[in-house]
N, CA, C and O atoms as a GROMACS GRO file, in nm:
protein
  372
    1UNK      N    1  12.908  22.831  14.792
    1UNK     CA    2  12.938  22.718  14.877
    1UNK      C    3  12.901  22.751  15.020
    1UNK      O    4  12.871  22.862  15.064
    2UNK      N    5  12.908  22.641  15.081
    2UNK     CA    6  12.878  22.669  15.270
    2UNK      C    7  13.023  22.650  15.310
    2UNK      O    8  13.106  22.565  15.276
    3UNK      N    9  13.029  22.764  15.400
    3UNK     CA   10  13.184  22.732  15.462
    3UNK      C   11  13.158  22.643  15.620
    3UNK      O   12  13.069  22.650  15.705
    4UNK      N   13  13.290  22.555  15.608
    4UNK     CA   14  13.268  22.390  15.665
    4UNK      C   15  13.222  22.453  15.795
    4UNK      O   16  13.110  22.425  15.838
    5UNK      N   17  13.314  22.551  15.870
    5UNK     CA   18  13.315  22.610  16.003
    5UNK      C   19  13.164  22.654  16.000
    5UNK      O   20  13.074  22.573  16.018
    6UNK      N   21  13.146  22.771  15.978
    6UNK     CA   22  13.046  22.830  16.024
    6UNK      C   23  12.869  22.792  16.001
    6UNK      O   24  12.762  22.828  16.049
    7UNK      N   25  12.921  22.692  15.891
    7UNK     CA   26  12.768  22.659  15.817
    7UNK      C   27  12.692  22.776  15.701
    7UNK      O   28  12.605  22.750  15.618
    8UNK      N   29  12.753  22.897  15.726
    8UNK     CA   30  12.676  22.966  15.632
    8UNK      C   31  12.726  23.001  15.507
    8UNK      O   32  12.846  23.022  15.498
    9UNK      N   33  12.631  23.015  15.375
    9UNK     CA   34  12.695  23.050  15.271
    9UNK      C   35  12.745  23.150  15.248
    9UNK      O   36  12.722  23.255  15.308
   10UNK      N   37  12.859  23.125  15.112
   10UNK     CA   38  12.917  23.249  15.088
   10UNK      C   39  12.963  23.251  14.968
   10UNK      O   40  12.999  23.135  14.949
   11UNK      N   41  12.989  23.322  14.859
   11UNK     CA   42  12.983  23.380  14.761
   11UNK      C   43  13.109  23.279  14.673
   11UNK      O   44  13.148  23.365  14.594
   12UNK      N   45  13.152  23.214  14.656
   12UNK     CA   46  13.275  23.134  14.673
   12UNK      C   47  13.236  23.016  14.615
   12UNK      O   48  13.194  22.928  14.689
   13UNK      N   49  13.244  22.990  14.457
   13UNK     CA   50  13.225  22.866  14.404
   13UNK      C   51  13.390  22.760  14.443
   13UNK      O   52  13.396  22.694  14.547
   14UNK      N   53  13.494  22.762  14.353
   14UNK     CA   54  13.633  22.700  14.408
   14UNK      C   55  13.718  22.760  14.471
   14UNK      O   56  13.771  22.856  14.415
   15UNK      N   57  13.759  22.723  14.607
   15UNK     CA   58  13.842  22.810  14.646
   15UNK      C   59  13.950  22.817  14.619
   15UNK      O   60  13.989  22.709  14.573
   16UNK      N   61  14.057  22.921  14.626
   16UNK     CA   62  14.172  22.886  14.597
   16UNK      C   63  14.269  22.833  14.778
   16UNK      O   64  14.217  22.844  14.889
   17UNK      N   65  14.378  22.793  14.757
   17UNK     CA   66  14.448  22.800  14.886
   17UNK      C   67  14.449  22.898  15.000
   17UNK      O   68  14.422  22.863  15.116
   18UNK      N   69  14.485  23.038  14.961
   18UNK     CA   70  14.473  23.142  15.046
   18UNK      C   71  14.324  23.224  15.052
   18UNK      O   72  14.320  23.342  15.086
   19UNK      N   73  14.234  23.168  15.024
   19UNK     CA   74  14.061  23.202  15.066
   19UNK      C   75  14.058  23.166  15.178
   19UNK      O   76  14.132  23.088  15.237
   20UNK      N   77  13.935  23.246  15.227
   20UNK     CA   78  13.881  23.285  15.399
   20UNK      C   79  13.733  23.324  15.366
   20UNK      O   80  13.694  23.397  15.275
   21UNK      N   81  13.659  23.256  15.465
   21UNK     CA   82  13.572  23.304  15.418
   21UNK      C   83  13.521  23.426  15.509
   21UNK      O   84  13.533  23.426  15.631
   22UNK      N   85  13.458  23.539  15.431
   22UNK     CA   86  13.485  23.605  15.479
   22UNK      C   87  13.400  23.637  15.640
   22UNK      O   88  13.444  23.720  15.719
   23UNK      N   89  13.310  23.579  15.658
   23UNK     CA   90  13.194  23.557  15.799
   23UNK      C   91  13.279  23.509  15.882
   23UNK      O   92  13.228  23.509  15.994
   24UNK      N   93  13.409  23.457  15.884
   24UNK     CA   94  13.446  23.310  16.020
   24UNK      C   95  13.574  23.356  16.036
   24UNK      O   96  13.626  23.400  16.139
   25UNK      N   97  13.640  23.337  15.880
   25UNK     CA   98  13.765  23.390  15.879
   25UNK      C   99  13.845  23.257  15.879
   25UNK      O  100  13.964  23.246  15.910
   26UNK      N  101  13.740  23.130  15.828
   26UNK     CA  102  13.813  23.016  15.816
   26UNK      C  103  13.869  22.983  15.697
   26UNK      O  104  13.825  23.017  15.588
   27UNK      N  105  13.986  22.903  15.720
   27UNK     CA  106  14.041  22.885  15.538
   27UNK      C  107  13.905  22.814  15.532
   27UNK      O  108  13.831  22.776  15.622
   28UNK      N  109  13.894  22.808  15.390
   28UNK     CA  110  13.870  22.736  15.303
   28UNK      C  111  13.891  22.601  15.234
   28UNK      O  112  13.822  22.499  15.240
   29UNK      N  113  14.033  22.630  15.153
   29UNK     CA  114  14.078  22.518  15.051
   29UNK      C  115  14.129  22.432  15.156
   29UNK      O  116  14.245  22.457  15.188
   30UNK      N  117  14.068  22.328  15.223
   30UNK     CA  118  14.119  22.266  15.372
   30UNK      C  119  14.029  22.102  15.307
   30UNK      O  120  13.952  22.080  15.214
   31UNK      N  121  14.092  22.016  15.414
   31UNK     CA  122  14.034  21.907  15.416
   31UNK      C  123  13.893  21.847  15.446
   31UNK      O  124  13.824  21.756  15.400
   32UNK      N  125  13.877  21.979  15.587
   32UNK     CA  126  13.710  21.964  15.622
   32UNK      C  127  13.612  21.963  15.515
   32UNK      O  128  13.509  21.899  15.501
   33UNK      N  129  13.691  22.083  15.414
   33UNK     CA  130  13.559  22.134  15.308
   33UNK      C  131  13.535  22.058  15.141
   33UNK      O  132  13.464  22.075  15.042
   34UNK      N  133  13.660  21.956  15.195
   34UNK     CA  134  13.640  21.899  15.058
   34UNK      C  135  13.599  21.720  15.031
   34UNK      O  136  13.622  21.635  15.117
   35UNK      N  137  13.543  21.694  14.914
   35UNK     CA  138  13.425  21.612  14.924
   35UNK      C  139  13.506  21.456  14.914
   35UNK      O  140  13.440  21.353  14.899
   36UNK      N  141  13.685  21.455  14.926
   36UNK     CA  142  13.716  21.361  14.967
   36UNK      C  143  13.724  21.318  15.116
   36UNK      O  144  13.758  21.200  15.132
   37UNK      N  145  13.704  21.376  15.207
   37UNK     CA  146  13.739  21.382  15.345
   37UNK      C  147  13.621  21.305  15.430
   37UNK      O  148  13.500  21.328  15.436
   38UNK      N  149  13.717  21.189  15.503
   38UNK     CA  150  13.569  21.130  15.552
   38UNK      C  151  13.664  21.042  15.671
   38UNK      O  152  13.758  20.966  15.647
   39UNK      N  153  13.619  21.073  15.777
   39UNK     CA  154  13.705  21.068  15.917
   39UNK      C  155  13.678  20.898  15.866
   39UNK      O  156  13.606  20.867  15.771
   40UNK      N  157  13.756  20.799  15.956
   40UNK     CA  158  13.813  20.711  15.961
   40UNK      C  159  13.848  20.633  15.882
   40UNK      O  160  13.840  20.513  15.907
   41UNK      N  161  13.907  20.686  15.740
   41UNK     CA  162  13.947  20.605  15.605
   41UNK      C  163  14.076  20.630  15.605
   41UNK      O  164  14.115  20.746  15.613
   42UNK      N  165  14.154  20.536  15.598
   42UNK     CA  166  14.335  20.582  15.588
   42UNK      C  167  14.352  20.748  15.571
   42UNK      O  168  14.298  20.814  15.483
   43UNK      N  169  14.433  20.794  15.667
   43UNK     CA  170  14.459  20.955  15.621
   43UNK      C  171  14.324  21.044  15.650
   43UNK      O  172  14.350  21.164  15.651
   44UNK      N  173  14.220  21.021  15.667
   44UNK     CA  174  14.094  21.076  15.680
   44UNK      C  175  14.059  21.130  15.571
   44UNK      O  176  14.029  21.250  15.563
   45UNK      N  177  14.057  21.008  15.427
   45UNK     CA  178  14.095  21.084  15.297
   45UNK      C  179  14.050  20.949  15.199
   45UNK      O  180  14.118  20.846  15.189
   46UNK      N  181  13.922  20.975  15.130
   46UNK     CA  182  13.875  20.868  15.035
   46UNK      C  183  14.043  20.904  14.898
   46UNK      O  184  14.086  20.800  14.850
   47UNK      N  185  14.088  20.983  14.870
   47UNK     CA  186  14.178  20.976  14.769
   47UNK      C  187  14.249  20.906  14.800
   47UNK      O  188  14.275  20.914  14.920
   48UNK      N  189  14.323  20.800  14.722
   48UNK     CA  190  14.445  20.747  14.756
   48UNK      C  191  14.558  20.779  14.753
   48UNK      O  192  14.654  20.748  14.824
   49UNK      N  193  14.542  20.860  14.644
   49UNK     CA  194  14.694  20.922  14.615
   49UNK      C  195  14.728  21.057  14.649
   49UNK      O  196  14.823  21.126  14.610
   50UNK      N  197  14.602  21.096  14.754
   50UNK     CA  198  14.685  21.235  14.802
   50UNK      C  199  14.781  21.220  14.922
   50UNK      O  200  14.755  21.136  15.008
   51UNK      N  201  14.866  21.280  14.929
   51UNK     CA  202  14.949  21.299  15.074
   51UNK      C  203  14.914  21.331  15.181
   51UNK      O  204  14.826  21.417  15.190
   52UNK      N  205  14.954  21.289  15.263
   52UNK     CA  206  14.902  21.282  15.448
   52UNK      C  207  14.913  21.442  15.459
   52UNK      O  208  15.014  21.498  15.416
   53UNK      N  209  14.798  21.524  15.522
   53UNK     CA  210  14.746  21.651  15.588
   53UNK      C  211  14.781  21.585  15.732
   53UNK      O  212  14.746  21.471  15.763
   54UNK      N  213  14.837  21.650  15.795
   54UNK     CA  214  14.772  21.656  15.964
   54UNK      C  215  14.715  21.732  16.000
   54UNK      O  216  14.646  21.670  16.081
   55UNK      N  217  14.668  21.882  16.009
   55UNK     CA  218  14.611  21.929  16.038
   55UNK      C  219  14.488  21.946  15.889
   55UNK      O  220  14.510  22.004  15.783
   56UNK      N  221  14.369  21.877  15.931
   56UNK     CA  222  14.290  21.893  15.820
   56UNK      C  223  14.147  22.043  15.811
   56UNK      O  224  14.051  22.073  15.739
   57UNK      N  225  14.201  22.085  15.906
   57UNK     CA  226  14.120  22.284  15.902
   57UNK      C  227  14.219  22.363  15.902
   57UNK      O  228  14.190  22.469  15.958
   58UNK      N  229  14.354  22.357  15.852
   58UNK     CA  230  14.422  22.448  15.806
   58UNK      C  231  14.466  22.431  15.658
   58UNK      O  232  14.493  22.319  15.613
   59UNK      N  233  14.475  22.578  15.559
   59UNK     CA  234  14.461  22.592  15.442
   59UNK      C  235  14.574  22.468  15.367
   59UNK      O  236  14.671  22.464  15.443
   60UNK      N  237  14.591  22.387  15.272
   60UNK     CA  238  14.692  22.281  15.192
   60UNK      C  239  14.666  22.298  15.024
   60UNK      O  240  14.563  22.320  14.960
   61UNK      N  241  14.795  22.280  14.985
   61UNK     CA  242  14.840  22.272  14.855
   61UNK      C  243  14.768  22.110  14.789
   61UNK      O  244  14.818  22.051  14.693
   62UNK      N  245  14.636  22.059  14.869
   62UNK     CA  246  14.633  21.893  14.801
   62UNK      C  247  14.539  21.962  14.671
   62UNK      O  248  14.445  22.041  14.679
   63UNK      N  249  14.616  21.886  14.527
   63UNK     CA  250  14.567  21.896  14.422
   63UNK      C  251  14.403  21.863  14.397
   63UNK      O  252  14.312  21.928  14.344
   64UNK      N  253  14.412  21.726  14.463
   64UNK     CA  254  14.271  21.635  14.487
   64UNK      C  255  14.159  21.763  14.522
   64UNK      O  256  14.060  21.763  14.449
   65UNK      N  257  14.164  21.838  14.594
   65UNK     CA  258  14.075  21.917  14.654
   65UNK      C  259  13.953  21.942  14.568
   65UNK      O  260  13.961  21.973  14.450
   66UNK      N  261  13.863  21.931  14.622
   66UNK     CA  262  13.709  21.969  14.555
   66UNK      C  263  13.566  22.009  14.633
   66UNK      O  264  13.513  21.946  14.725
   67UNK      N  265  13.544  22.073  14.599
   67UNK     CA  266  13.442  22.144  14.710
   67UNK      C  267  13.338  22.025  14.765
   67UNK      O  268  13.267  21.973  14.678
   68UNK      N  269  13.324  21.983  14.885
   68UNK     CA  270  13.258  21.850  14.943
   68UNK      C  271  13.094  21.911  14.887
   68UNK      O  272  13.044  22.021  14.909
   69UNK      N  273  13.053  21.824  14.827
   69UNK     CA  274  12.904  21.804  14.783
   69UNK      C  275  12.796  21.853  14.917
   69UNK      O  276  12.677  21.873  14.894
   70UNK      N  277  12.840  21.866  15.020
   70UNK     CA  278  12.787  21.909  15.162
   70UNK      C  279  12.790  22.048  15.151
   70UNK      O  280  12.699  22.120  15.193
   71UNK      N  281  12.897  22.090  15.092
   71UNK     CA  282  12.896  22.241  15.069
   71UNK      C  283  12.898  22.321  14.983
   71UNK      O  284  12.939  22.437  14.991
   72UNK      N  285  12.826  22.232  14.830
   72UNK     CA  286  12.814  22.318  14.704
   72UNK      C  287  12.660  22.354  14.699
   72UNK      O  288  12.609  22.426  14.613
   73UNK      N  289  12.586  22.286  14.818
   73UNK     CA  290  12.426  22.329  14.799
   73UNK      C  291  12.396  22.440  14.842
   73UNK      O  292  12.477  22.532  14.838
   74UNK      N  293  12.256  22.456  14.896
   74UNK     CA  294  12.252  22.579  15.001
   74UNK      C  295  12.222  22.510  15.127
   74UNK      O  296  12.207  22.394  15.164
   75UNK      N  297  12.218  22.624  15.176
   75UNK     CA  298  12.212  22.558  15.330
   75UNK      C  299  12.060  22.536  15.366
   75UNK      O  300  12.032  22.441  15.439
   76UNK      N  301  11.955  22.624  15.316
   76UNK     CA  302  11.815  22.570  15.337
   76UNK      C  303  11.806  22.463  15.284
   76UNK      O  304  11.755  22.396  15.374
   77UNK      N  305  11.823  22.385  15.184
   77UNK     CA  306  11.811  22.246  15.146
   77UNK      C  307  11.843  22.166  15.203
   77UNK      O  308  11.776  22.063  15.210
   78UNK      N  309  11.981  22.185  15.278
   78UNK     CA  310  12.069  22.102  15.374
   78UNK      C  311  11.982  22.094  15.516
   78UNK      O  312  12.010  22.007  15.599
   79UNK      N  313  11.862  22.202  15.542
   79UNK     CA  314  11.830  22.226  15.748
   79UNK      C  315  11.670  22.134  15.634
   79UNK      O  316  11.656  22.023  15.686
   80UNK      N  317  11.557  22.149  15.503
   80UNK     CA  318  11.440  22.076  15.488
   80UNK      C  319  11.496  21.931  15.470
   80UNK      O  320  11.407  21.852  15.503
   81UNK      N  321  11.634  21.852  15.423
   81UNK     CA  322  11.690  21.740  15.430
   81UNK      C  323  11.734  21.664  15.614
   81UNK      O  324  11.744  21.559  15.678
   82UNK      N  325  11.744  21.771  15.619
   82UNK     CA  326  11.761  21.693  15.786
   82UNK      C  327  11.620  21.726  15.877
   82UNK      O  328  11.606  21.658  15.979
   83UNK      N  329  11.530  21.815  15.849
   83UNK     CA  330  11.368  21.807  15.880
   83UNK      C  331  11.301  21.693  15.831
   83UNK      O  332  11.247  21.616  15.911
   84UNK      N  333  11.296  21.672  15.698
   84UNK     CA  334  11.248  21.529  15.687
   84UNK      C  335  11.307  21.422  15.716
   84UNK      O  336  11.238  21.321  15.732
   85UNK      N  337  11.382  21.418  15.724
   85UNK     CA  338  11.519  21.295  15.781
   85UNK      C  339  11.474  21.250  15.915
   85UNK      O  340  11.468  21.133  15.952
   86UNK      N  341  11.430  21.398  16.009
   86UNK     CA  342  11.400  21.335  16.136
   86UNK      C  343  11.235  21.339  16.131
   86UNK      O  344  11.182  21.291  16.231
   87UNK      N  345  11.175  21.372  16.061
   87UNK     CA  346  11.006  21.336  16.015
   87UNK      C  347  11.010  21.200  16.012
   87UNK      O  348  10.978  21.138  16.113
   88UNK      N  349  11.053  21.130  15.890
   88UNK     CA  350  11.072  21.013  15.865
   88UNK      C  351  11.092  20.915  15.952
   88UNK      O  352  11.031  20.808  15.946
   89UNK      N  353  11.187  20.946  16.047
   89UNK     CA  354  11.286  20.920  16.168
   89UNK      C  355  11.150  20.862  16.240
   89UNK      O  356  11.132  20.741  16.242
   90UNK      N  357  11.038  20.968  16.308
   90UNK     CA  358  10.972  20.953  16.368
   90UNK      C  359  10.828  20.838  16.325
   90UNK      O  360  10.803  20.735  16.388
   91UNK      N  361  10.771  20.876  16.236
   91UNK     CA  362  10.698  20.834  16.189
   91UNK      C  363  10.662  20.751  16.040
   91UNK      O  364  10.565  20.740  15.965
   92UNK      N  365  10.785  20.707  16.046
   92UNK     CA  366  10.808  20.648  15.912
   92UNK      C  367  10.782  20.658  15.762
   92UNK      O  368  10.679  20.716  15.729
   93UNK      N  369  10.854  20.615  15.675
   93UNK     CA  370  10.842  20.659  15.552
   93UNK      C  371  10.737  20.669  15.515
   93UNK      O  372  10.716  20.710  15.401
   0.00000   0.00000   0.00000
């Protein structure tokens, strides 16, 4: 996976609660990194039925948790997706 903080990968398919990764030293099992989390949806949280986080970059017990699709790729796929993105951008499809 890519850890949310630092951007770089690391060895770490699901995390558990008390994972860090080990480059940043950021939790992990957090709201940033998981693929329900999407700033301005009730709770900052496509699930409905998970419970209110307030702090969403510190480590939580939410069941829902799942590694955000942003961070099960690699990260070179993620920097040639945003190269063509702004290719495109420029000079059209």
């Amino acid at each position: 996976m890519i850890c949310w903080k630092c951007k770089r990968e690391i060895n770490i398919d699901k995390p558990a609660r008390s994972d860090e990764c080990p480059l940043c030293s950021a939790d992990l099992h957090v709201c940033a990194a998981c693929d329900f989390f999407e700033k301005g949806m009730h709770n900052d949280c496509r699930e409905s039925s998970a419970e209110y986080i307030a702090d969403k970059e510190k480590a939580n017990f939410c069941d829902y948790f799942r590694v955000s699709k942003k961070s099960a790729g690699n990260a070179s796929s993620s920097a040639s997706a945003a190269a063509k993105n702004a290719f495109n951008a420029l000079f059209g499809d």
